[in-house]
N, C-alpha and C positions, 0 to 999 in steps of 0.2 A: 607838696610842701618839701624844701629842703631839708637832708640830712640833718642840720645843722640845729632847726628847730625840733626835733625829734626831742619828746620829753625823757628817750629813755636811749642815756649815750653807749657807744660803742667803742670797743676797742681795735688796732687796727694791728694785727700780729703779723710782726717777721719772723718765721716761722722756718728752725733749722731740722725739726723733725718731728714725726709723729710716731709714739708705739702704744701697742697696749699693754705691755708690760711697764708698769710703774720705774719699778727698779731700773729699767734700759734708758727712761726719758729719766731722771735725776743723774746717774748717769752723766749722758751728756750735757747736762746744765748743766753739774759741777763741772766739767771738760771747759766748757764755753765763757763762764765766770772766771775760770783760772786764765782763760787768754783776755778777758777784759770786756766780756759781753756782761750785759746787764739783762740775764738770762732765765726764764723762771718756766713751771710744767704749770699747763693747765688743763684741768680732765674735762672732755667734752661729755656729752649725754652719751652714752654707749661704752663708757668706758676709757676710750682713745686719750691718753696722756699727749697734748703737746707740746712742743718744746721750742722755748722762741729767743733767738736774738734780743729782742728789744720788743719793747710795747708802746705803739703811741696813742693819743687821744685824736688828734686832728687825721685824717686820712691824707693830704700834700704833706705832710712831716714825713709821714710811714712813707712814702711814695718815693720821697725826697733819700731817705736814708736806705730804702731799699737799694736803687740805684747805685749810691756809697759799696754797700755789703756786697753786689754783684760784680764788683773790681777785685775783690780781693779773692785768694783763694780757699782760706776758709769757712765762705761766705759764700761763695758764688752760685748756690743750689738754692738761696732762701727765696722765698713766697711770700705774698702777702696775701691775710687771713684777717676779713672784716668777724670782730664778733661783739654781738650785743651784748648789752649789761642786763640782767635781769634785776632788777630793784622789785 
């Protein structure tokens, strides 16, 4: 069954870093929002804060903008990180 009809959607994260120190990953999102990322921490199970560029819904958007972020130089490290939604 495609992705796509999955009852339970997913996020698709461009992902500028990960820590386990909270305070490290806010941090840099405040860093990343001051230059014009639409940047926010999400704590994984284990603790790991990460820290994303951008979030999409559709996975070609993520795909699509990642590519964008990989030209630039404060951007050029980013990853993309499928993560589910737990409802």
């Amino acid at each position: 069954m495609p992705a796509a009809l999955d009852e339970s959607p997913g996020l698709f994260m461009l992902v500028a870093g990960a820590f386990s120190v909270e305070a490290n990953a806010l941090t840099l999102a405040q860093d990343l929002a001051a230059k014009g990322f639409d940047s926010e921490v999400f704590e994984q199970d284990g603790g790991l804060h990460i820290v994303t560029y951008a979030t999409h819904i559709e996975e070609a958007s993520a795909r699509a903008h990642l590519t964008q972020l990989r030209t630039q130089s404060v951007s050029a490290n980013a990853w993309l990180k499928p993560w589910k939604v737990i409802r």
